[in-house]
MARLUM-315818 format. One line per 4 residues: number of its first residue (from 1); their letters; for each residue x, y, z of N, C-alpha, C. Coordinates in pm, whole numbers. Each point is the difference from the previous one (the first is absolute). Layout:
NUM = A = X Y Z X Y Z X Y Z; ...
END
This chain:
1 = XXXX = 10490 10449 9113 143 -13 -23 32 32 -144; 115 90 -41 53 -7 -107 75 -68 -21; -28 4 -166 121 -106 -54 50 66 -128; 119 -36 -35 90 89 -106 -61 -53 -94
5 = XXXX = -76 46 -164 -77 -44 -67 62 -83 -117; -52 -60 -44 51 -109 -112 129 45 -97; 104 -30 -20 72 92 -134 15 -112 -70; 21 73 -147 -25 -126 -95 121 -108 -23
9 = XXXX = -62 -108 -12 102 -93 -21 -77 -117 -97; 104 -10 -52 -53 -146 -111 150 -140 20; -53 -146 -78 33 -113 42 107 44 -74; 139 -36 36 81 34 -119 -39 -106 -78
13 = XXXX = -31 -136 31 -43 -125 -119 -167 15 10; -4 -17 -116 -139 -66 13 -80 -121 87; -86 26 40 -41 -144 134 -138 -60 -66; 6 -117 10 -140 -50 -3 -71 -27 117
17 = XXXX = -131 118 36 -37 -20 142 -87 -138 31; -58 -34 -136 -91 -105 15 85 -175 76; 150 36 -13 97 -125 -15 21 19 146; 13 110 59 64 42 123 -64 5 81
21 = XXXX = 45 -35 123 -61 17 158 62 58 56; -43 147 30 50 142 113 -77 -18 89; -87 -118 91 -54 5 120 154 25 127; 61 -57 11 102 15 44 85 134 62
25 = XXXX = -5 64 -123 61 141 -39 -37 106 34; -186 -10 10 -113 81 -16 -3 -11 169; 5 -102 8 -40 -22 187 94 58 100; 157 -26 -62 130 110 40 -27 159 -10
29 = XXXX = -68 16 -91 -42 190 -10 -83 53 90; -108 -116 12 -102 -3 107 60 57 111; 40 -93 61 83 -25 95 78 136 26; 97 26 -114 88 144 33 -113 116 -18
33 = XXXX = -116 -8 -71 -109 107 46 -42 30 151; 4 -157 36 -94 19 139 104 48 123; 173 -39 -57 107 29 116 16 222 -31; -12 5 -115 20 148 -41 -126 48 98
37 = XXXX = -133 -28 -36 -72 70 53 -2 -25 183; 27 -98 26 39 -18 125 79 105 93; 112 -6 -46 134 57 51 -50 168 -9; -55 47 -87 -87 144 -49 -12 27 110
41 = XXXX = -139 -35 22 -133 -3 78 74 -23 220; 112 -106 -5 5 3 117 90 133 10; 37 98 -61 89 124 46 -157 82 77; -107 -32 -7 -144 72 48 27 -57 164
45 = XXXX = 47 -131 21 -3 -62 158 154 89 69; 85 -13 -57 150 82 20 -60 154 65; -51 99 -86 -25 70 40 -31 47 90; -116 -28 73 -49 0 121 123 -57 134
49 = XXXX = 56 -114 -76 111 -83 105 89 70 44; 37 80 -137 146 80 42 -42 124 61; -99 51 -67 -39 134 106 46 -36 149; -125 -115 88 15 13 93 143 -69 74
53 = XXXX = 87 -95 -74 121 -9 71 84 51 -41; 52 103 -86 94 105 10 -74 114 35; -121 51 69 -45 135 29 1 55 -108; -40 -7 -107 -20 46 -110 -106 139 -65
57 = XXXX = -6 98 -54 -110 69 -20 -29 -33 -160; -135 18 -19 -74 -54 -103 75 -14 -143; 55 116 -20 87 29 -120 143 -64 48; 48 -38 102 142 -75 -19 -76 -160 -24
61 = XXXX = -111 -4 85 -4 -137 -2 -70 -86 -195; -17 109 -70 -48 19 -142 128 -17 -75; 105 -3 50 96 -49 -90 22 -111 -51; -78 -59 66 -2 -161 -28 -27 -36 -163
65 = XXXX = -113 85 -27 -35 11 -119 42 108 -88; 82 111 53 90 96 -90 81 -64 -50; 127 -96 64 105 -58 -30 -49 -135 -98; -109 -70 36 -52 -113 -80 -37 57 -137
69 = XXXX = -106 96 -39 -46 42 -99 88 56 -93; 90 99 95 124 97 -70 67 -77 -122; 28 -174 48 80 -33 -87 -37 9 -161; -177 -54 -6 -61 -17 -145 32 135 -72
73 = XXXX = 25 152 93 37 135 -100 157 -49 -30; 73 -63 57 143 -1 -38 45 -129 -72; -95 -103 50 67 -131 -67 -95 -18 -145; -83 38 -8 -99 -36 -91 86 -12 -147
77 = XXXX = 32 121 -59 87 -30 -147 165 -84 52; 60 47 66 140 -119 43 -44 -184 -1; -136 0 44 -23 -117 20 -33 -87 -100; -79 86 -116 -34 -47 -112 136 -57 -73
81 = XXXX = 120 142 -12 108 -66 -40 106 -90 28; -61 -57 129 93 -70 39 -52 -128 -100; -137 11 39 -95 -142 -71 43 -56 -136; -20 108 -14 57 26 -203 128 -87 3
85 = XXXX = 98 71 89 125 -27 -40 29 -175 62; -20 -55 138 -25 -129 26 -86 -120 -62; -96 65 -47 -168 -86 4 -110 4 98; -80 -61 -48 -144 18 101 0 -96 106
89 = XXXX = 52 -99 -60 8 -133 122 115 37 89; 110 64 -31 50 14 104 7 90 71; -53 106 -91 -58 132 87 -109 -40 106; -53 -66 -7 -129 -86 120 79 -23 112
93 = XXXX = 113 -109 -41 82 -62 105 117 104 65; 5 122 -64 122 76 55 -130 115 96; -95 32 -37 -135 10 66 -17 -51 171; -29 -154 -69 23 -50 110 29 -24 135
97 = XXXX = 135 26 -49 143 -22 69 26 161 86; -21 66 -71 -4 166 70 -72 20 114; -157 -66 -69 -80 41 75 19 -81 138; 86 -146 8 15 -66 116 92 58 58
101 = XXXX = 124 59 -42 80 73 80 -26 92 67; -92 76 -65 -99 162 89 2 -73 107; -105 -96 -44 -103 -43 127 150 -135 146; 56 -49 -46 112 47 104 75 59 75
105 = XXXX = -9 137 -62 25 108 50 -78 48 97; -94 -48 42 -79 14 137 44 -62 107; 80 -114 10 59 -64 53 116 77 95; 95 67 -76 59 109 90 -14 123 34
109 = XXXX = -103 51 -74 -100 96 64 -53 -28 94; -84 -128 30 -9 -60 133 56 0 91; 105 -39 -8 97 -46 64 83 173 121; 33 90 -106 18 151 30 -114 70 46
113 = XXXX = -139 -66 -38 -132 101 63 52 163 -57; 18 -25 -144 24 129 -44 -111 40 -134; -50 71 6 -108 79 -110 112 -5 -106; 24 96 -60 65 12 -82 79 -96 -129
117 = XXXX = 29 -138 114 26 -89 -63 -89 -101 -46; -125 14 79 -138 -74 -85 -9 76 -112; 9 154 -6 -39 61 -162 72 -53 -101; 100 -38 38 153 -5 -119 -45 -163 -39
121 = XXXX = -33 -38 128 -69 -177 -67 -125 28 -114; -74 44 39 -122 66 -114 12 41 -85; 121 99 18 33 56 -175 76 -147 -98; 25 -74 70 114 -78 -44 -101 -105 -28
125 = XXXX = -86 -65 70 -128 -92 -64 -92 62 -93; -39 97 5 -83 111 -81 151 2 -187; 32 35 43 130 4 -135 -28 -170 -76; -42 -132 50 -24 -107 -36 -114 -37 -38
129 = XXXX = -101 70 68 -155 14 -85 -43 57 -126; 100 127 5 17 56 -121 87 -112 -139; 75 -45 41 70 -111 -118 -110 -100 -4; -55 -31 126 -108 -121 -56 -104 49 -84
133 = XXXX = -47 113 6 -104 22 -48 22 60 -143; 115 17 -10 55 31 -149 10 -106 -87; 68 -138 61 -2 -91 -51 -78 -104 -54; -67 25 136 -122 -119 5 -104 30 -100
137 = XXXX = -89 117 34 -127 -27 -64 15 28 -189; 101 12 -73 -22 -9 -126 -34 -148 -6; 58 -117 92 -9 -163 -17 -161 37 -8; -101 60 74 -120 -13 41 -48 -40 -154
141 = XXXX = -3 71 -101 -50 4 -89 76 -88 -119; 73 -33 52 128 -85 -120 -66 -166 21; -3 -13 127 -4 -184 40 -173 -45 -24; -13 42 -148 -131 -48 -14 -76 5 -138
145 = XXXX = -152 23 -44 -16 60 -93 -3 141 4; 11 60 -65 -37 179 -47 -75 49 46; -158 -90 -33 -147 37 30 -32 5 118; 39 -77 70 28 -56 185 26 110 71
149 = XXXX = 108 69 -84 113 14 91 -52 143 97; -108 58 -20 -86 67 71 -22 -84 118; -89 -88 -19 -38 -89 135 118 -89 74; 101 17 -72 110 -39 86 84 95 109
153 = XXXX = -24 100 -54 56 134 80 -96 46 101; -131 14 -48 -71 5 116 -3 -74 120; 4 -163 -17 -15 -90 67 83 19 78; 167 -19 -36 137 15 87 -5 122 102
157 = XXXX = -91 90 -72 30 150 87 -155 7 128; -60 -88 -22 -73 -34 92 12 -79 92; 129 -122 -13 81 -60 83 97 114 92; 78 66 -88 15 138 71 -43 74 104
161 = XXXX = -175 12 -19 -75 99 135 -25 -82 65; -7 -148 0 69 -96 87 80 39 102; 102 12 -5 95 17 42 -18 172 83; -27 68 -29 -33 157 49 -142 -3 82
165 = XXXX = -75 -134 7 -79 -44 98 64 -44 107; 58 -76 -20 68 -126 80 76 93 81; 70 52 -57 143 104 81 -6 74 102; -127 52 31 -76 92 178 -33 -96 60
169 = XXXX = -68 -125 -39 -55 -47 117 144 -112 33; 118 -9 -57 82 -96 67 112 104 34; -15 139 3 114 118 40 -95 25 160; -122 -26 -17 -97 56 129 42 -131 125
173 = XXXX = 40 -119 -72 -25 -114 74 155 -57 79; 117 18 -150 80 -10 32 111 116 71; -24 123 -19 63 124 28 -49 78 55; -89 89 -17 -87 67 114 -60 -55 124
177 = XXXX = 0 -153 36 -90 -40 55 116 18 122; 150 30 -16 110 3 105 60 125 1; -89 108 2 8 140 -42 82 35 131; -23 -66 96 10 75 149 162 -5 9
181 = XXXX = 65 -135 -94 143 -33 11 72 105 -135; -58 72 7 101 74 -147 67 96 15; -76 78 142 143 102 73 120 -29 32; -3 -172 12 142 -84 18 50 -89 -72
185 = XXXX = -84 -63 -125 35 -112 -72 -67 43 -84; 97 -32 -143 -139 6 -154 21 -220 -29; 43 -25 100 -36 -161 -34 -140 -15 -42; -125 73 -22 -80 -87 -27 -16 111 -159
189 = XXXX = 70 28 -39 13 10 -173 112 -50 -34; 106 -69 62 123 -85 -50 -10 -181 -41; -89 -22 65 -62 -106 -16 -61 26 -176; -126 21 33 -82 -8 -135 41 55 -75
193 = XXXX = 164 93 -72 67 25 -75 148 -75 -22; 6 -121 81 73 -114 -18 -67 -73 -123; -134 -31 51 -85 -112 -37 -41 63 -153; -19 143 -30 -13 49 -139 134 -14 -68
197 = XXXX = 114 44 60 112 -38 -72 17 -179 -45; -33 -74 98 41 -131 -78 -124 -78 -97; -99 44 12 -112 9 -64 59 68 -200; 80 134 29 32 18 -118 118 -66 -98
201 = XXXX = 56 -44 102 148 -80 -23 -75 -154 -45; -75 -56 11 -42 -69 -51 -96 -18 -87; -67 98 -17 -66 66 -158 75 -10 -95; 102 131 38 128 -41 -95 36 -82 -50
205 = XXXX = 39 -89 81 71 -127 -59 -138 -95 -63; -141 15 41 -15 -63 -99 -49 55 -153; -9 140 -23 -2 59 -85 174 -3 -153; 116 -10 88 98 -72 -68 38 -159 -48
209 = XXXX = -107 -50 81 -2 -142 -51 -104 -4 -113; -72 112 0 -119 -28 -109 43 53 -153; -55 -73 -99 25 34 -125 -96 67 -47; 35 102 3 -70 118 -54 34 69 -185
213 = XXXX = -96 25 -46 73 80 -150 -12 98 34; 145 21 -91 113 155 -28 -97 93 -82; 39 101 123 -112 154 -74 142 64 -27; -81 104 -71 86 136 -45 -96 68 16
217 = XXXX = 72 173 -32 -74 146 1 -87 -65 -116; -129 41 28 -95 9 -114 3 140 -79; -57 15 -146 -19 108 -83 -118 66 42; -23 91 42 -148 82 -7 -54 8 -147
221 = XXXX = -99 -61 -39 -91 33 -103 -109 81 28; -46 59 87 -90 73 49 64 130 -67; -79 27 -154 24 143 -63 -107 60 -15; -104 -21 123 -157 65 -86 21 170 -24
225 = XXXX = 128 52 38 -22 169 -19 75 13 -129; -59 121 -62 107 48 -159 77 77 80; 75 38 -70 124 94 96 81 -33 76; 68 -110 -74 129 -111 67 113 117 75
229 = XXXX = 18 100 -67 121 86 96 3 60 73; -162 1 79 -49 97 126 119 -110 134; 11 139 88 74 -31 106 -75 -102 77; 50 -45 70 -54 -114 132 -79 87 46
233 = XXXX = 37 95 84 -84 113 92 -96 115 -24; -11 -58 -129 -113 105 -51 -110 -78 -26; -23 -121 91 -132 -75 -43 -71 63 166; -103 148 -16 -63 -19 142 -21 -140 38
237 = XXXX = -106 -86 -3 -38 -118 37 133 -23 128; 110 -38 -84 110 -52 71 36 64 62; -12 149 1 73 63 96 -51 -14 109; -142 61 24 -83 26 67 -71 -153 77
241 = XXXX = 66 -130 -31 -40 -133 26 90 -46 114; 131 40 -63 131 -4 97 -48 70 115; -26 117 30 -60 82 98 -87 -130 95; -99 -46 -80 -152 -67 22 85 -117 98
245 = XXXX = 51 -82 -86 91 -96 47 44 8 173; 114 132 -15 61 64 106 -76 3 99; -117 48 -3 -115 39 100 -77 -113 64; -52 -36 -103 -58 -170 0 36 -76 97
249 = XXXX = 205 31 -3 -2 -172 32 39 106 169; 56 126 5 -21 30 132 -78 -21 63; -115 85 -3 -122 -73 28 -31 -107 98; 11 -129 -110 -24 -132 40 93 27 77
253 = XXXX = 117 -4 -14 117 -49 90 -28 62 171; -59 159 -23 16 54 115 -128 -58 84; -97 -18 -40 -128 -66 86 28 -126 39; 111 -82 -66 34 -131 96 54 0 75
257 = XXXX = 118 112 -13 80 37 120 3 90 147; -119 54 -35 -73 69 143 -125 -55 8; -38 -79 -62 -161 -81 28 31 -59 139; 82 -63 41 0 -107 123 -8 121 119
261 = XXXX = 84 125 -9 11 70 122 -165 83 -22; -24 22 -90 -132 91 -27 -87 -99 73; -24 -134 -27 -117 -94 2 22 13 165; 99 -45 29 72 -14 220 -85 109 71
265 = XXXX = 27 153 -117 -2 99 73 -150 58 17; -49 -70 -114 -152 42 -30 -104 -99 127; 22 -182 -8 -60 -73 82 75 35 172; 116 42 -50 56 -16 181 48 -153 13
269 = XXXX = 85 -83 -82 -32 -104 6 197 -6 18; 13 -141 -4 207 -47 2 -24 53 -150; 154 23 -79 64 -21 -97 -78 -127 -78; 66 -142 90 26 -135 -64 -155 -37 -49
273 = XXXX = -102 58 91 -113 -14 -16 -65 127 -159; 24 58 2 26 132 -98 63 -30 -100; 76 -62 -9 73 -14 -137 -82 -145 -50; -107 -93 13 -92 -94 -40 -74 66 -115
277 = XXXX = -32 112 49 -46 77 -116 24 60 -105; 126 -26 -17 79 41 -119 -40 -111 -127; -9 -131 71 -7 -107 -77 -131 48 -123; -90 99 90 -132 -31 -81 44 127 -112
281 = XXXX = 79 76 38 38 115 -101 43 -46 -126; 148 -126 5 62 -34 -104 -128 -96 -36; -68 -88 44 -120 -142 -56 -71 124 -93; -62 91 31 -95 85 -40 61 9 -179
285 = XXXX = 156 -13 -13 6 65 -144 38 -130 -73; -4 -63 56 -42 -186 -69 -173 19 -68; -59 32 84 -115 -12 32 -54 95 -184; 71 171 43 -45 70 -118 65 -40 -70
289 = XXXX = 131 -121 -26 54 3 -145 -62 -129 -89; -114 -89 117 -53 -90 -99 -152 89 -33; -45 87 55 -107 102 -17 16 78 -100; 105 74 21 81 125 -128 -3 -112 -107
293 = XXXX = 59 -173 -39 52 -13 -135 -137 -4 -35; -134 -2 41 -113 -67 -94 -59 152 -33; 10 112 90 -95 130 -23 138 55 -110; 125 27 26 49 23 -155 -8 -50 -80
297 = XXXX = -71 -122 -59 -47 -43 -118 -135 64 -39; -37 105 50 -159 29 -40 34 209 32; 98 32 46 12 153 52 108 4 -46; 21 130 -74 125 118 -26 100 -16 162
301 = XXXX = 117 -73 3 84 6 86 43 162 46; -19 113 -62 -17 112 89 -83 33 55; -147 -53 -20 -106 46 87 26 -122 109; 16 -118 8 18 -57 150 93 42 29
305 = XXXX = 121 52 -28 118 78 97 -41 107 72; -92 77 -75 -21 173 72 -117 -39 74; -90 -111 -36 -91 -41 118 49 -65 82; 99 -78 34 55 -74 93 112 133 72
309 = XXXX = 23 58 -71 93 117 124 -131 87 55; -88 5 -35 -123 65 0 5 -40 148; -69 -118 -7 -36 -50 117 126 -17 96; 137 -27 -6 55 -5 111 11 162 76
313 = XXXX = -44 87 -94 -15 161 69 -43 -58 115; -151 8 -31 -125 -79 76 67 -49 96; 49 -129 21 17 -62 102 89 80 103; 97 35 -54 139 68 77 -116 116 40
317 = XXXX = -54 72 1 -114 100 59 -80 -30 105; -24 -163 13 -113 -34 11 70 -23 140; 131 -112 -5 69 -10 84 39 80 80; 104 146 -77 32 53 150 -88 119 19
321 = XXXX = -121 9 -44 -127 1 67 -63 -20 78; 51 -113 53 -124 -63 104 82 -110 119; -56 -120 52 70 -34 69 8 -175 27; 48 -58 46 -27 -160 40 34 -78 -118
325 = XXXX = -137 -121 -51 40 -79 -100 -56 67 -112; -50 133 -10 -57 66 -96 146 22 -62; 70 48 107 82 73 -48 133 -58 -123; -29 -163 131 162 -99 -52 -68 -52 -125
329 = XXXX = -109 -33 -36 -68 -102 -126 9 107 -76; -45 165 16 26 48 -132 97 30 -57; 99 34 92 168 3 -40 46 -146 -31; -52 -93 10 84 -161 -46 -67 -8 -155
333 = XXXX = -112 48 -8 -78 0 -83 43 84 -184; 83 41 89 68 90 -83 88 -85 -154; 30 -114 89 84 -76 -82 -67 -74 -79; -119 0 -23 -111 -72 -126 24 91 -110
337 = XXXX = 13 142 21 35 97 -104 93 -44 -45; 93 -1 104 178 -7 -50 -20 -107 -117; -66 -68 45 43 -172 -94 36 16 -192; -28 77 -33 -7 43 -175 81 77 -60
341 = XXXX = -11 94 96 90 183 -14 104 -64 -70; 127 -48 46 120 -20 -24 16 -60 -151; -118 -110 -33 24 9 -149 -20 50 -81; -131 88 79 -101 109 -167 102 93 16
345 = XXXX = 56 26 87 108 138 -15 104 -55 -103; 82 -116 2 83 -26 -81 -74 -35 -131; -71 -10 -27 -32 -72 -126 -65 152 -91; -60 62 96 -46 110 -70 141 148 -30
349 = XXXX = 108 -71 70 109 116 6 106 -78 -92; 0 -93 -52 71 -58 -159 -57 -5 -81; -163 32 -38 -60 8 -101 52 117 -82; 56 -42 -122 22 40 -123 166 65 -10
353 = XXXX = 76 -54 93 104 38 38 117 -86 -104; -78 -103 -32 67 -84 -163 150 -55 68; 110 55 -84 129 -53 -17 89 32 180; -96 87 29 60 50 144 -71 -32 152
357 = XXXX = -63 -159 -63 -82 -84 119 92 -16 100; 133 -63 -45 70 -75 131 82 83 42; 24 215 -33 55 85 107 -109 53 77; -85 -21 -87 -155 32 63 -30 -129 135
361 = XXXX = 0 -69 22 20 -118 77 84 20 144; 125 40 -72 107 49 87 -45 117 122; -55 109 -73 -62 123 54 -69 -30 122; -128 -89 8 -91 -14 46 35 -114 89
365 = XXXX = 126 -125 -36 5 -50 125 106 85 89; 62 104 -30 70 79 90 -59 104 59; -147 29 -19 -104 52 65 -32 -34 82; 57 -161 39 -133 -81 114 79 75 95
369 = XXXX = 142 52 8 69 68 141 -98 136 37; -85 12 -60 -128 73 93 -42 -65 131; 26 -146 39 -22 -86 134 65 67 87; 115 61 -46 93 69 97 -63 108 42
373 = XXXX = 50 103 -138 -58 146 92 -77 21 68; -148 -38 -17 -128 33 15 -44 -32 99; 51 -150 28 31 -47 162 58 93 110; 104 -46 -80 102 154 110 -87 127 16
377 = XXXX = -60 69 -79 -80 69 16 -101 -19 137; -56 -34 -61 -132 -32 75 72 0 145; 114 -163 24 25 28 120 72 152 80; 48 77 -72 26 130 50 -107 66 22
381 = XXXX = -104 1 -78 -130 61 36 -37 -33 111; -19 -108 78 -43 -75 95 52 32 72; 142 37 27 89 -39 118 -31 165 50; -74 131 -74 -28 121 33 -147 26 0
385 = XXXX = -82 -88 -13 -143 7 7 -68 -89 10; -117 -26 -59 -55 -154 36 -76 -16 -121; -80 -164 28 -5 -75 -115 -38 72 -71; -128 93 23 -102 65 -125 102 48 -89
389 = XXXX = 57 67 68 124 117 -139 109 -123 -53; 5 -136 57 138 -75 -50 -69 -71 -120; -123 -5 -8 -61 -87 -72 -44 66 -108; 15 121 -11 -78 88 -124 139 11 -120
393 = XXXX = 111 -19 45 99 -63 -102 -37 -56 -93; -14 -141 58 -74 -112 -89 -147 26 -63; -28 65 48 -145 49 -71 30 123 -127; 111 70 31 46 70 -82 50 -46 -124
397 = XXXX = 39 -155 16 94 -71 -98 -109 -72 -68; -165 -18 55 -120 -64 -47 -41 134 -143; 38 142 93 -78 44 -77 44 11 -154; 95 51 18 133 -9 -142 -45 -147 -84
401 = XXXX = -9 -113 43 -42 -116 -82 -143 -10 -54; -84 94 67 -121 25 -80 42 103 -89; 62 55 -19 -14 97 -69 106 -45 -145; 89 -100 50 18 -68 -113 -63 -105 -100
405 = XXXX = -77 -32 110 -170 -81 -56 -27 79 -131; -57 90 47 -84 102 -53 41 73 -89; 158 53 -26 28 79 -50 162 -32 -29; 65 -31 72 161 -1 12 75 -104 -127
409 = XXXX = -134 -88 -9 41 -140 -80 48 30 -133; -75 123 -48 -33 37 -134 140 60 -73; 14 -58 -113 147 40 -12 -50 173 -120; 121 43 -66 -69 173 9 -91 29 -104
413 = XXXX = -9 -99 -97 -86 5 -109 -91 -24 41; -31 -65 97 -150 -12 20 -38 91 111; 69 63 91 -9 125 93 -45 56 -102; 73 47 -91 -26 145 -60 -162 -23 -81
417 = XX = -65 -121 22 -73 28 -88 -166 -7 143; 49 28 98 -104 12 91 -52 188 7
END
């Protein structure tokens, strides 16, 4: 799962963390980590749902995640300024509040058994993930010490793949498992998007009862380059990261969203039973992100990126290669790679970018709307051929991230000197 990356913010007062207790605060972020990555992750159970009760073909039924993703290319800088201009705390709660209305909006989509109007609910909950995630995670690093504040971000965002675990096997249990009723009823996704809406409505409110300290825009001090008047877009790194980003998070996005029909289609098995296995896709990058934090303390974060896209070549080969559980473990398998990518790409695509970190920021979380295209892609590929050719997309989007491993990262002074 992506997430829109940190932008800077500082206390407008000074805090004494040693005086203060953010268990409270910290456990609320948790919490909106594990509902963000949640709500993500179940558009992977939708998919499959809506295909088969609106008769759907692969690429209509991929909108699910065109219209969800689309928003981070459009809301991403609007959202920041809304933050700016309200605050962070209430940018959380106006977050919130959005994101519960989307998710009501299934309710008379239900009700009409109309497609169209589930998308407009998605874009409209998706538009509230984006404010939360603008808002929220600068707190990550604010409600604590400095030194921490690494292992605080990790921790929360591992509560997160929580949640992108959790989300297939209760979309397999609660929604697919009544697949047979969806040519006539979407009641069994109106339900469990009641229960997320009042779930957020009461986050909310207790996130406005909490006393939180007042952030502002932080200053970028990050000036490690001479040459303060070079353009934004003339840092390769960044350019060519944004790309990385774009691809990256397609990618991921598109293997969760045809994994359940691939896995059905590969065992011969139900959907509801098929989409169980998704669970082990999203667990898998829990798995590499407590693996990835200890081997990037000892390896150049571009050589585990271009070896970790390395190997998901590998797998995606290996997979629609061959057949059975060879096939489904090496394609789930895929997502142990995924687990890292998304930060060595950002961290290595703001290096040395100085005074122009937080448009640089901007760039790259309006990249994550690569979930969209690439999806959509793929599912058009599919809907005119079969898996082998739908899947070499995403392998296409592996290969480009090795090659930013390897080569793409390098901003031009140091190209030119290869």
């Amino acid at each position: 799962m992506a997430n829109i990356p940190i932008a800077g913010a500082v206390l407008s007062e000074p805090s004494n963390h040693k005086n203060t207790n953010y268990t409270t605060a910290l456990t609320t972020l948790a919490v909106l980590y594990f509902m963000n990555g949640f709500i993500t992750c179940l558009n992977d159970t939708l998919v499959p749902f809506f295909k088969s009760g609106f008769t759907l073909s692969y690429s209509e039924s991929s909108l699910v995640q065109f219209y969800f993703f689309l928003t981070y290319g459009i809301m991403s800088f609007p959202a920041g300024k809304i933050v700016e201009r309200i605050g962070y705390k209430n940018g959380m709660v106006l977050g919130f509040f959005v994101s519960a209305f989307g998710a009501m909006l299934f309710v008379p989509a239900s009700i009409m058994h109309q497609y169209y109007i589930f998308l407009a609910a998605l874009f409209v909950l998706a538009i509230g993930v984006v404010l939360l995630q603008v808002a929220a995670n600068p707190y990550i690093t604010i409600l604590g010490p400095s030194k921490t504040a690494s292992s605080r971000l990790t921790l929360i965002q591992a509560v997160g793949s929580i949640g992108t675990t959790v989300a297939p096997i209760f979309g397999a249990h609660f929604i697919l498992s009544r697949l047979q009723e969806a040519h006539s009823s979407s009641d069994a996704v109106k339900y469990p998007y009641i229960g997320i809406a009042v779930m957020l409505i009461v986050i909310a409110l207790v996130v406005l009862a909490l006393k939180l300290p007042d952030l502002k825009p932080g200053k970028n001090t990050n000036a490690s380059f001479t040459g303060q008047n070079k353009s934004l877009f003339s840092f390769r790194n960044l350019n060519l990261g944004a790309i990385g980003i774009f691809v990256y998070v397609g990618a991921e996005v598109s293997l969760g969203t045809f994994l359940t029909n691939y896995i059905a289609d590969t065992l011969q098995i139900p959907v509801n039973q098929a989409n169980t296995f998704v669970a082990y896709y999203w667990g898998s990058m829990l798995i590499g992100r407590l693996i990835g934090s200890f081997i990037l303390k000892k390896t150049k974060p571009s050589i585990v990126l271009s070896v970790c896209a390395a190997f998901a070549i590998l797998l995606i080969a290996v997979s629609i290669n061959s057949g059975g559980y060879l096939a489904v473990w090496s394609m789930i398998a895929v997502g142990l790679c995924n687990s890292v990518m998304f930060a060595i790409i950002f961290s290595l695509s703001v290096k040395g970018v100085g005074k122009y970190t937080t448009q640089a920021s901007g760039i790259l979380s309006t990249a994550i709307a690569g979930g969209a295209i690439v999806s959509f892609s793929q599912g058009l590929l599919k809907d005119h051929s079969t898996w082998f050719f739908a899947f070499l997309i995403p392998m296409a989007c592996y290969f480009y991230i090795m090659f930013y491993g390897i080569n793409g990262y390098k901003s031009k002074s140091e190209n030119d000197e290869l």
